[in-house]
N, C-alpha and C positions, 0 to 999 in steps of 0.2 A: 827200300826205306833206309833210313843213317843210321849209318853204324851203331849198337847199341843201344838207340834211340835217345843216341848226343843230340844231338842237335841239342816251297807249295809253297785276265782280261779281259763285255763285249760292248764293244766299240761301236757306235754307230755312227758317220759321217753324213752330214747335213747339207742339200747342198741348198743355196737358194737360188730362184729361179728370177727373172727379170722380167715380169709379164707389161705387154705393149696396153696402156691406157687409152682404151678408148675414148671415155668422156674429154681428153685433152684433145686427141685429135679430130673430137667435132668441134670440142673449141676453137681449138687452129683454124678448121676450116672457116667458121665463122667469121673470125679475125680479122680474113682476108679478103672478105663478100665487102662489095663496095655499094653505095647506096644511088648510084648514079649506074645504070646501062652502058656497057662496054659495045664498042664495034662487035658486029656480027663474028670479023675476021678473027677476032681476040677473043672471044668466049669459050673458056673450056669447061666444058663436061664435068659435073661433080658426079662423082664413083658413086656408084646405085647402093653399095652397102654403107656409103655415110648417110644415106637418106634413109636407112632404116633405122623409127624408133629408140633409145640405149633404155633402156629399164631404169630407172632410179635404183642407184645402191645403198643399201647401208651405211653409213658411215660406223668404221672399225676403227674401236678405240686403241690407244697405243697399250699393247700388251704390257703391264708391270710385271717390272724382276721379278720382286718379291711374291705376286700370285705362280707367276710360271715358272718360277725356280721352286720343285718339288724332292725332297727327296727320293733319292735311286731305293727301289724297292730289293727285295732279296733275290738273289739268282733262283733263275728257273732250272738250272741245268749246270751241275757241275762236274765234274772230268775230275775224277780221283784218280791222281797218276802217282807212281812210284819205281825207282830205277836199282836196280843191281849193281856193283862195281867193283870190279877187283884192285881198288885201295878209295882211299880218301880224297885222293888230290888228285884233280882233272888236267894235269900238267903232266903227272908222272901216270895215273892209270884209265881205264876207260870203263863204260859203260856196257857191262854185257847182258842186260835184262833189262826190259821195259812195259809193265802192267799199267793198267788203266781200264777202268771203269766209270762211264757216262749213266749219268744218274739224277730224275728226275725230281727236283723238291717238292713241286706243290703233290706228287702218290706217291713218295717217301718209296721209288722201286729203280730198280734199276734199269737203262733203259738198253744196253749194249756192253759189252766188253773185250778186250783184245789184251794177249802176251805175245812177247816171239821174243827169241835171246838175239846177241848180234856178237857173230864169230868170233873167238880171240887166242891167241898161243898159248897166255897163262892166265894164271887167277889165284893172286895173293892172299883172298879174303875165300878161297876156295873152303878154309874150315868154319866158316859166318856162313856163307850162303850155300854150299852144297853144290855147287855150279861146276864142275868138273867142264876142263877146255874140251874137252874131245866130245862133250855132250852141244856144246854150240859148233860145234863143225858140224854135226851130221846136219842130214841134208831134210830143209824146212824153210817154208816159205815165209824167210824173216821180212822182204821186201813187202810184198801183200800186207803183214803184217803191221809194217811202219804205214805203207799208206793207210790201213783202215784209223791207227792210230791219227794218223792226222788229222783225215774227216772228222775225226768223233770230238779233235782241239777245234776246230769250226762249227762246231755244234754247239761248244757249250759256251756258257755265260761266264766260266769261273774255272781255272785252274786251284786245282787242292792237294797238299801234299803234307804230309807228316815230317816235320821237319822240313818245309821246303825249301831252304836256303839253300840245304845239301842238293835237295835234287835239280833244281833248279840250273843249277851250274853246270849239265853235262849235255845240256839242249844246246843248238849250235857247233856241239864240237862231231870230227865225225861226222857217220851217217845219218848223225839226230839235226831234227829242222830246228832253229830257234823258234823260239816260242815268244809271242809278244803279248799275249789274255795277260789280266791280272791274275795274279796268284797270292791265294789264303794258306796258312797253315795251322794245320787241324790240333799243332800241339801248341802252339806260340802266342795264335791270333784267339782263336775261339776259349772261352772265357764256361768252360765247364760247369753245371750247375755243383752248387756247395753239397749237394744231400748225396751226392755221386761219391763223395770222400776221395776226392783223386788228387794228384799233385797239379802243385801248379801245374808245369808241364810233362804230361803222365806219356807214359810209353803206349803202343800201338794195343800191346796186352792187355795192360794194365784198363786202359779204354774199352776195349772188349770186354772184358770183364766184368767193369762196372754196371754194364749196359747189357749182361746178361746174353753176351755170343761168345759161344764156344770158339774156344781156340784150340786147335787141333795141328797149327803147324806154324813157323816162322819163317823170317827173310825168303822168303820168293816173294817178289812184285807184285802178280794177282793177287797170291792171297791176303797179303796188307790189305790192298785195295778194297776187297771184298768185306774184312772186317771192319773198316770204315764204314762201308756200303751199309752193311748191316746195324751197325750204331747209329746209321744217319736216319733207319727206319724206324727205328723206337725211339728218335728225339720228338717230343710232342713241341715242342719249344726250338726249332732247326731255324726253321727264318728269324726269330728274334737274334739267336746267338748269330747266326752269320753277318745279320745287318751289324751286331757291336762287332763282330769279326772283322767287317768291313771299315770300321772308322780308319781315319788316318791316323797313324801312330810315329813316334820317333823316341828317338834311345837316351834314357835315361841315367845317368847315376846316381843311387841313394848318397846324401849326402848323412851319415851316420859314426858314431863312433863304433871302437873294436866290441863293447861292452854291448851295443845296441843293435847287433849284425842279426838276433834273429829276426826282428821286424825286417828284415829287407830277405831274409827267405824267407819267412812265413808269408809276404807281397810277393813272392815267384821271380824273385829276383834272382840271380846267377852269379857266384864267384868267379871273375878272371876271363869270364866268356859272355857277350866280346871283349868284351873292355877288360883290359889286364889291367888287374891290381885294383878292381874294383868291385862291387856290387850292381849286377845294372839289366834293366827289362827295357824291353819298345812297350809304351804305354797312349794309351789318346790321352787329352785333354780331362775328357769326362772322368779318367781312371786315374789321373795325375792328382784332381779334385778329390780324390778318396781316400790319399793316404794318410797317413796318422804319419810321417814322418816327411820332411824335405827332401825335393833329389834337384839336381842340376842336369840340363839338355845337354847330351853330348855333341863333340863336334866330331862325326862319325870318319871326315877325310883326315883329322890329327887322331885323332885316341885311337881307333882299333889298331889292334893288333893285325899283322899280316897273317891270312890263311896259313 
């Protein structure tokens, strides 16, 4: 999970097919039938399955957009993953832990899960996560490990992670596979009920908590994972929130004076992160429509700041 708790795709391909019209090619043939007898020499044979019957079809109306364009209902199946690292920056450290938990929405249970560390010489964040190098050397079947991990990314509907930006970024590097599923995050995107008393965006704890699972330990992988797992059983409301989860969103800056800055934290807005020297959330549309104060679309390739 990130550090501190600073701060998580299915795809279906369509193909169509070309099916051969028969009612045309008894037309054809027809077309061609002359009403005048030909020389014996010159008579060819009509094929014995164009002389069979064609059924009258239906005629199929042209499908409208608007009836066939439905919305995307809520993931069946989401992959709560969370990673380990000995620093912050995927440039200078790497990922030595990887938990995940594949987990059913419509019996709010979990359906499988997998950890295994991946070997490293040191470990900066050694006093955060407890990760001692010489405990990823011993010998463990971290490979098995990454494969079952993979199956259970092809399994699900929806990558999930607590801060996902963070974790997101150490997939592709190394022995980790890229990851191309959409990815939600359970602190950014999902939109907490008010009676919960949480922050805008609450810590992994702090969500436990709320929700009535004991926390019994921190930064390891699984066990994030698992406390996720466990909030997501006692959400009687899980597919409503994931579907506003799922809206399209983009990053905002409150447009606000110094005097007026708590309306943009009390809306879960952020100091300085991303956008330096600003106040600023990823918002949809729907959520843009609710606030009690102006903000402006940022332009995310000039404004942020460099990692």
């Amino acid at each position: 999970m990130a550090r501190g708790d600073a701060e998580m795709g299915d795809q279906q391909t369509l193909s169509a097919w070309e099916q051969v019209d028969l009612l045309s090619l008894v037309s054809g043939s027809v077309s061609v039938a002359r009403t005048e007898p030909e020389p014996e020499a010159e008579h060819q044979p009509v094929p014995e399955s164009f002389l069979d019957p064609v059924p009258d079809l239906p005629e199929q109306p042209d499908p409208s957009p608007v009836a066939s364009a439905s919305p995307p209902g809520p993931p069946e199946r989401l992959l709560i993953l969370d990673t380990e690292t000995t620093g912050l920056s995927p440039g200078e450290h790497r990922c030595i832990e990887v938990g995940a938990v594949l987990f059913s929405v419509p019996d709010r249970s979990v359906l499988s899960q997998v950890s295994f560390l991946l070997p490293c010489q040191s470990n900066a964040a050694e006093p955060v996560n407890g990760i001692a190098p010489a405990l990823t050397q011993r010998p463990q079947p971290w490979q098995a490990g990454l494969a079952c991990f993979e199956a259970m990314v092809d399994a699900a509907d929806l990558l999930l992670a607590h801060n996902a930006a963070f974790d997101q970024q150490w997939f592709g590097l190394g022995s980790l596979p890229a990851l191309t599923k959409p990815w939600l995050c359970s602190m950014e995107d999902i939109r907490w009920p008010q009676e919960r008393q949480l922050r805008s965006t609450p810590s992994v704890r702090d969500l436990a908590l709320a929700y009535g699972v004991p926390v019994w330990a921190a930064h390891r992988a699984l066990t994030d994972c698992i406390y996720l797992a466990q909030v997501f059983e006692r959400c009687d409301d899980l597919e409503s929130l994931l579907l506003q989860a799922m809206e399209p969103r983009r990053l905002y800056r409150a447009r606000l004076s110094y005097e007026e800055r708590h309306k943009a934290r009390e809306a879960g807005f952020r100091w300085n992160q991303p956008v330096s020297g600003a106040w600023s959330r990823r918002l949809s549309e729907r959520e843009v429509a609710l606030l009690n104060f102006p903000v402006a679309p940022v332009d995310e390739a000039g404004d942020l700041r460099s990692a």
